[in-house]
TIMI-2910 file (N, C-alpha, C, CB; in pm, 1 decimal, decimal comma, always signed):
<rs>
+----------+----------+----------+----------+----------+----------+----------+----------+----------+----------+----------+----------+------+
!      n_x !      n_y !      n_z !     ca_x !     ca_y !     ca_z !      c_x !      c_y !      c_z !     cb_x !     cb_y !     cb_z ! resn !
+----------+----------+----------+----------+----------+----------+----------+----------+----------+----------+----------+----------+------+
!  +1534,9 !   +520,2 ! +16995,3 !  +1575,8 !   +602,5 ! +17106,5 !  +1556,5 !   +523,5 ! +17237,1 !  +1495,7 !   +735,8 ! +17108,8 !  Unk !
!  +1656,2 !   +550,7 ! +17318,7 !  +1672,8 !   +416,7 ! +17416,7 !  +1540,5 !   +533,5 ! +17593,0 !  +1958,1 !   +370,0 ! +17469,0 !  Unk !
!  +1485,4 !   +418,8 ! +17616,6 !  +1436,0 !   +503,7 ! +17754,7 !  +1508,2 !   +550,7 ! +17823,0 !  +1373,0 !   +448,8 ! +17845,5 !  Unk !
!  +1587,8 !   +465,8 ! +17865,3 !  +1653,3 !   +459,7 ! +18003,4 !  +1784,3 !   +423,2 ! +17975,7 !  +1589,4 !   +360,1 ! +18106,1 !  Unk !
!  +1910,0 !   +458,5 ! +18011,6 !  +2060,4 !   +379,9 ! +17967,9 !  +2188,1 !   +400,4 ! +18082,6 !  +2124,2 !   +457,2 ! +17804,5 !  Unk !
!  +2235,7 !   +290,4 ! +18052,0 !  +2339,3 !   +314,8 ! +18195,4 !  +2505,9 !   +354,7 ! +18119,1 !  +2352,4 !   +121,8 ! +18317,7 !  Unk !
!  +2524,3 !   +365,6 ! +18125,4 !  +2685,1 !   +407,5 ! +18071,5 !  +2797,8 !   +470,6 ! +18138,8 !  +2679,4 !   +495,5 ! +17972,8 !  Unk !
!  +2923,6 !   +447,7 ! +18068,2 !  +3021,9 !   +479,2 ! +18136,0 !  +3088,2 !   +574,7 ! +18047,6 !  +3095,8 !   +368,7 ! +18179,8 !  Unk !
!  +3154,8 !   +691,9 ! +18116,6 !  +3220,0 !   +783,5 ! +18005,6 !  +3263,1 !   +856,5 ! +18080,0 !  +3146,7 !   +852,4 ! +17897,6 !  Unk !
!  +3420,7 !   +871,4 ! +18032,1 !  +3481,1 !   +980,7 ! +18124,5 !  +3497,7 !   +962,9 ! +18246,5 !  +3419,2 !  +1086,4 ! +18127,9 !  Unk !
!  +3498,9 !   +869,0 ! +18355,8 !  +3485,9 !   +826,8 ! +18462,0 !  +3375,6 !   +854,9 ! +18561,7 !  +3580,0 !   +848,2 ! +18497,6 !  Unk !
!  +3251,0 !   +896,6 ! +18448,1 !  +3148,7 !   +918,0 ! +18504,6 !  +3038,1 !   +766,4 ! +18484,9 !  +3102,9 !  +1060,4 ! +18443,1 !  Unk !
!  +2984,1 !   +733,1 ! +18585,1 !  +2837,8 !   +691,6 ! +18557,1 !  +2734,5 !   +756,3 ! +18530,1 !  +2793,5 !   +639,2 ! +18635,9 !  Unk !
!  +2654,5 !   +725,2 ! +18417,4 !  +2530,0 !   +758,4 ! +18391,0 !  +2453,9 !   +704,4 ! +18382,5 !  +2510,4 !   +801,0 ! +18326,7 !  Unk !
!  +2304,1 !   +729,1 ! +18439,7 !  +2201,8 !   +668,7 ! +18436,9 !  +2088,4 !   +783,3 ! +18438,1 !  +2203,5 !   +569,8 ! +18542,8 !  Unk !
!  +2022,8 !   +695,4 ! +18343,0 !  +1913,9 !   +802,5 ! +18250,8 !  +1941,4 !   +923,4 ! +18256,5 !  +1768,7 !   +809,1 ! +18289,1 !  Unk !
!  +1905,1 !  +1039,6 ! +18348,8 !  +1908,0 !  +1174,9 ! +18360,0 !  +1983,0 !  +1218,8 ! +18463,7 !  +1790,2 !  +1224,8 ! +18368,7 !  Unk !
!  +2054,5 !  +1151,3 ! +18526,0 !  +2174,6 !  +1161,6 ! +18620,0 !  +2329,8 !  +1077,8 ! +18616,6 !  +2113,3 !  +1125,3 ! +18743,2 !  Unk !
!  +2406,5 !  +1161,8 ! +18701,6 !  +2577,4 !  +1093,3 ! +18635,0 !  +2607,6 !  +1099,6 ! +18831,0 !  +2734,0 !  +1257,8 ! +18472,8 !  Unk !
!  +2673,4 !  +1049,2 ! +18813,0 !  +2817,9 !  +1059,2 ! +18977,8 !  +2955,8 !   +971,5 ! +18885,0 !  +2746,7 !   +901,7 ! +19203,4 !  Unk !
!  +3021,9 !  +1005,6 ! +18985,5 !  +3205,0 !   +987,8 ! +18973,7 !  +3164,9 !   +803,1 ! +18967,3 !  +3342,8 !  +1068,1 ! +19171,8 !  Unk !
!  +3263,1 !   +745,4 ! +18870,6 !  +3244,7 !   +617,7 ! +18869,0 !  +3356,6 !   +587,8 ! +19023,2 !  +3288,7 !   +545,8 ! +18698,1 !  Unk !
!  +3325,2 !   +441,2 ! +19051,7 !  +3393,0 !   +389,0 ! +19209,3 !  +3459,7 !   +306,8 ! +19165,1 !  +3306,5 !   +325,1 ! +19334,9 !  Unk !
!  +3462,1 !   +262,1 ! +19086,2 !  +3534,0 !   +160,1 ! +19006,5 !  +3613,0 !   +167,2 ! +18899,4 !  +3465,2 !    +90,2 ! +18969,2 !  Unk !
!  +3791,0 !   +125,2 ! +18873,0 !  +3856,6 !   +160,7 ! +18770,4 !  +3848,4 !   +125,3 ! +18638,8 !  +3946,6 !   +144,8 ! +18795,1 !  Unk !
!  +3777,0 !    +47,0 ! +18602,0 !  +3740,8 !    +21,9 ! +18481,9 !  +3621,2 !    -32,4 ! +18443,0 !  +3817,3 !    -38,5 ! +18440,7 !  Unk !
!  +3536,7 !    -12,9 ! +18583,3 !  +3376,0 !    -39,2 ! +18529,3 !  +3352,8 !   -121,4 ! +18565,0 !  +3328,5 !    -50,5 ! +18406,0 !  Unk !
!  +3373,0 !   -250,2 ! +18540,5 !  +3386,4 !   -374,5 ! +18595,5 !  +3293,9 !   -375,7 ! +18758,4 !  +3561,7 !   -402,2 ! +18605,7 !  Unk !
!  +3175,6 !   -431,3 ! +18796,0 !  +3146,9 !   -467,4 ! +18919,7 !  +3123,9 !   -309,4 ! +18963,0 !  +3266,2 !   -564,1 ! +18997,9 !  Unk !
!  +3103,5 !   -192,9 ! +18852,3 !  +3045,6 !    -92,2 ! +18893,9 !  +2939,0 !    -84,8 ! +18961,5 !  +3032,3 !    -36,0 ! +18820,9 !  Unk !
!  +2877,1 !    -50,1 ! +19106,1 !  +2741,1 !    -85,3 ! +19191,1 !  +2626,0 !     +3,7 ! +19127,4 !  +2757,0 !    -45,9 ! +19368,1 !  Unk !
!  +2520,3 !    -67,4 ! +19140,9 !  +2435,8 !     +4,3 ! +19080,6 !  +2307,5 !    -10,1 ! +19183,1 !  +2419,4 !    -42,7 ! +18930,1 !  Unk !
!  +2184,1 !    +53,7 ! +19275,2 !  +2138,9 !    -55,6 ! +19371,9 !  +2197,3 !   -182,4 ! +19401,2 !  +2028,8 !    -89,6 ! +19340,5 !  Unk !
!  +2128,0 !   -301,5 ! +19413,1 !  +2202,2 !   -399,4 ! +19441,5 !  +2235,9 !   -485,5 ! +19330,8 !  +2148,8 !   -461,9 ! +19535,4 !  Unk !
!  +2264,9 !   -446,7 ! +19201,0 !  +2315,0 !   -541,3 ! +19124,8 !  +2484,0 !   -466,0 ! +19081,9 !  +2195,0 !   -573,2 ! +18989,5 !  Unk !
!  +2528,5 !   -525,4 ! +18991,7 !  +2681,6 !   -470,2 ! +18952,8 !  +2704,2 !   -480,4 ! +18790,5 !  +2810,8 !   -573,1 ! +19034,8 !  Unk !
!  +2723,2 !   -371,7 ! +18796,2 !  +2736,7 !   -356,8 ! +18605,2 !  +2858,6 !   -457,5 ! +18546,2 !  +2795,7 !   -163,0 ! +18547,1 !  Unk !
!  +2817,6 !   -455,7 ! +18416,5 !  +2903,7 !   -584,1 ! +18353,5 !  +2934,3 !   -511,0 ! +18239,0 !  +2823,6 !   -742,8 ! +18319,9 !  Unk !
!  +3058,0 !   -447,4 ! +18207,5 !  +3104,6 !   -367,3 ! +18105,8 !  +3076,8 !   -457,8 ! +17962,8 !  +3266,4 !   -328,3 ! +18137,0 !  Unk !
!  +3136,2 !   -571,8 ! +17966,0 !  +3124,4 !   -686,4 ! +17821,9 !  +2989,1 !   -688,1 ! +17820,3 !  +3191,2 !   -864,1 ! +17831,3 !  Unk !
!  +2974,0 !   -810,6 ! +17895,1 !  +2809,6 !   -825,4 ! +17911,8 !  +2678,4 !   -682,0 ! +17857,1 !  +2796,4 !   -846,2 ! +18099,5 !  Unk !
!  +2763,4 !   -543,5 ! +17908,8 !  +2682,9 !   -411,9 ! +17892,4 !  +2510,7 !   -489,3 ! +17932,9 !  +2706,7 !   -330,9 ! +17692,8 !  Unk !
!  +2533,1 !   -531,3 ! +18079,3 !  +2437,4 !   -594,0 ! +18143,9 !  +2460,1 !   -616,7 ! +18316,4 !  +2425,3 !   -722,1 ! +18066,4 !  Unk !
!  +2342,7 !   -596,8 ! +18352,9 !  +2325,8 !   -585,2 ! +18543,7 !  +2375,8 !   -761,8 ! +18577,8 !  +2090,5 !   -542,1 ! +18619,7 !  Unk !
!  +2465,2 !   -780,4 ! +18681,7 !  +2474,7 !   -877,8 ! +18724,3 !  +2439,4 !   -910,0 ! +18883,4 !  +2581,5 !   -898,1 ! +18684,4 !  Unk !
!  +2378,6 !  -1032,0 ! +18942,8 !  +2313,6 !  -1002,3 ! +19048,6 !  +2433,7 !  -1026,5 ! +19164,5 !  +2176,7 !  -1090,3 ! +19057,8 !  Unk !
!  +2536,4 !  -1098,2 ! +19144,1 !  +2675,0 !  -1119,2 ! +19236,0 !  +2780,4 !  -1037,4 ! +19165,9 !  +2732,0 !  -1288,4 ! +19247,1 !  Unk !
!  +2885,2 !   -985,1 ! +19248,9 !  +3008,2 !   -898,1 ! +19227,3 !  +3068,4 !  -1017,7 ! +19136,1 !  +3106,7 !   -841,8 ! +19380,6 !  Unk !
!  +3139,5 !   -969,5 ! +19075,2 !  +3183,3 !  -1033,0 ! +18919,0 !  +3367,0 !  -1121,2 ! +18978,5 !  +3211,1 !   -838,9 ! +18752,6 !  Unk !
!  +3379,1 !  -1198,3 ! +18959,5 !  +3522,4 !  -1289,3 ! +19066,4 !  +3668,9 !  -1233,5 ! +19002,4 !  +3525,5 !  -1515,8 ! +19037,4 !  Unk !
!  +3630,0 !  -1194,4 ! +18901,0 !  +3775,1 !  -1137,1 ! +18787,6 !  +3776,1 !   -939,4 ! +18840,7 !  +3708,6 !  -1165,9 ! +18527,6 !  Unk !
!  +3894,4 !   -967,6 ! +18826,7 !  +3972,8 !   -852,2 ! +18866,7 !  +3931,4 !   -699,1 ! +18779,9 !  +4133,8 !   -899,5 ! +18838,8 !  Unk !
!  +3927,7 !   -749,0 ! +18621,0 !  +3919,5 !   -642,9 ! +18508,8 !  +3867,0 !   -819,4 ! +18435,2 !  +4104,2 !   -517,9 ! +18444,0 !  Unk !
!  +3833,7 !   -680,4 ! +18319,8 !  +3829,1 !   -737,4 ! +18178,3 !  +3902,6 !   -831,6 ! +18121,9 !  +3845,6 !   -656,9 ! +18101,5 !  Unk !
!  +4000,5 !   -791,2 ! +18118,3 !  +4137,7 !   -864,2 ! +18039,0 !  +4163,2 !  -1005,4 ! +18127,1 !  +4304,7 !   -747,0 ! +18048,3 !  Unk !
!  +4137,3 !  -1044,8 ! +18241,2 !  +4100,7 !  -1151,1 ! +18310,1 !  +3995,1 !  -1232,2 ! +18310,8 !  +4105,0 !  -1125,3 ! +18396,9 !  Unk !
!  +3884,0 !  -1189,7 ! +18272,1 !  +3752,2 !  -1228,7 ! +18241,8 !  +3793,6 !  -1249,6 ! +18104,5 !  +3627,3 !  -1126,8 ! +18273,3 !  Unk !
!  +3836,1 !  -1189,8 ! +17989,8 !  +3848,6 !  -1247,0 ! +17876,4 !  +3935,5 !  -1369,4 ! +17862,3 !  +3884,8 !  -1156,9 ! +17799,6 !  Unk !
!  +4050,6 !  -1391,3 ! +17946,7 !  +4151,6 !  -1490,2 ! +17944,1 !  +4076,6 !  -1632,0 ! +17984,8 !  +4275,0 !  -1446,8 ! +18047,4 !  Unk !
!  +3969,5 !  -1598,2 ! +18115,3 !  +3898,0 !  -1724,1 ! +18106,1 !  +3842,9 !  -1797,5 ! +17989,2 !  +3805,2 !  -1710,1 ! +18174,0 !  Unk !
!  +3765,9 !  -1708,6 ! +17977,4 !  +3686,7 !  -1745,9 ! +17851,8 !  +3757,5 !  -1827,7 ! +17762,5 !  +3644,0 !  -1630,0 ! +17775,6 !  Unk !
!  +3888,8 !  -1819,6 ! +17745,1 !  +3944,6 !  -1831,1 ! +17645,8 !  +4032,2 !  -1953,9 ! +17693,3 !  +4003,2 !  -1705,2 ! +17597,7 !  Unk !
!  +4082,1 !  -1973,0 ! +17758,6 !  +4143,6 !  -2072,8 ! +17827,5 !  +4011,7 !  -2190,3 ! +17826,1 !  +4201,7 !  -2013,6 ! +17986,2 !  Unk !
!  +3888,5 !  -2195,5 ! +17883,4 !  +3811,9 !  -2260,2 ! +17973,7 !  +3661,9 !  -2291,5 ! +17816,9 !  +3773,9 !  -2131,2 ! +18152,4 !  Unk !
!  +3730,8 !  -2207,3 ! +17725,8 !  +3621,9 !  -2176,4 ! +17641,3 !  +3454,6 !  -2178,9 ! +17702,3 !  +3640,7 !  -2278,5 ! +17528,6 !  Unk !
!  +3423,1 !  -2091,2 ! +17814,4 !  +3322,2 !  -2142,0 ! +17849,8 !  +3325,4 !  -1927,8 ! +17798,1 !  +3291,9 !  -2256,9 ! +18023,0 !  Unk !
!  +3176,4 !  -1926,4 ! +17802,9 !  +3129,2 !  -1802,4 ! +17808,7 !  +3056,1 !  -1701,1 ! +17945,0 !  +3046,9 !  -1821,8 ! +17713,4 !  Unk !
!  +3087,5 !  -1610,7 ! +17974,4 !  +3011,0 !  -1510,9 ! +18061,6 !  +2887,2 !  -1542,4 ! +18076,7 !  +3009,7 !  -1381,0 ! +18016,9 !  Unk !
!  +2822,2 !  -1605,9 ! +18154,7 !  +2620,9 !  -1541,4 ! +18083,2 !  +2625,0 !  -1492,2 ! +18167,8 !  +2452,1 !  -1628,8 ! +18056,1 !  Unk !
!  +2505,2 !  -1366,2 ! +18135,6 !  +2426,3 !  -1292,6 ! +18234,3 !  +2396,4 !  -1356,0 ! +18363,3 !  +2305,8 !  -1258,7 ! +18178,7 !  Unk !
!  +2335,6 !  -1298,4 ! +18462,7 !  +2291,7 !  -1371,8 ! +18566,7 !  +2124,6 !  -1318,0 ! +18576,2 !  +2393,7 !  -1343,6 ! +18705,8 !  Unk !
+----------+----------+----------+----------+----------+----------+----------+----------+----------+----------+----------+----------+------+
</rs>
């Protein structure tokens, strides 16, 4: 059973025992205090993320074969 969890559903954010309207269209660089959620990653990043969506962030990867890491 998880303590604490951040998630996305329904265009809501959730975190632990509270939700608000997500600000962001697909999650991506969702704000959280001062870090920014990382939908793939499903991890806090400490700079706004440079790719647009997902499907851009995956094309790097894939082109550049380099991988995402956390920050």
């Amino acid at each position: 059973m998880a303590i604490w969890q951040f998630s996305l559903v329904n265009n809501e954010v959730r975190h632990g025992n509270k939700k608000r309207r997500q600000l962001t269209r697909h999650g991506c660089n969702e704000p959280f205090k001062d870090r920014y959620w990382c939908p793939k990653q499903k991890w806090f990043m400490k700079e706004a993320c440079p790719f647009i969506n997902q499907r851009e962030c995956n094309n790097f990867e894939r082109m550049s074969g380099e991988r995402i890491a956390r920050m």
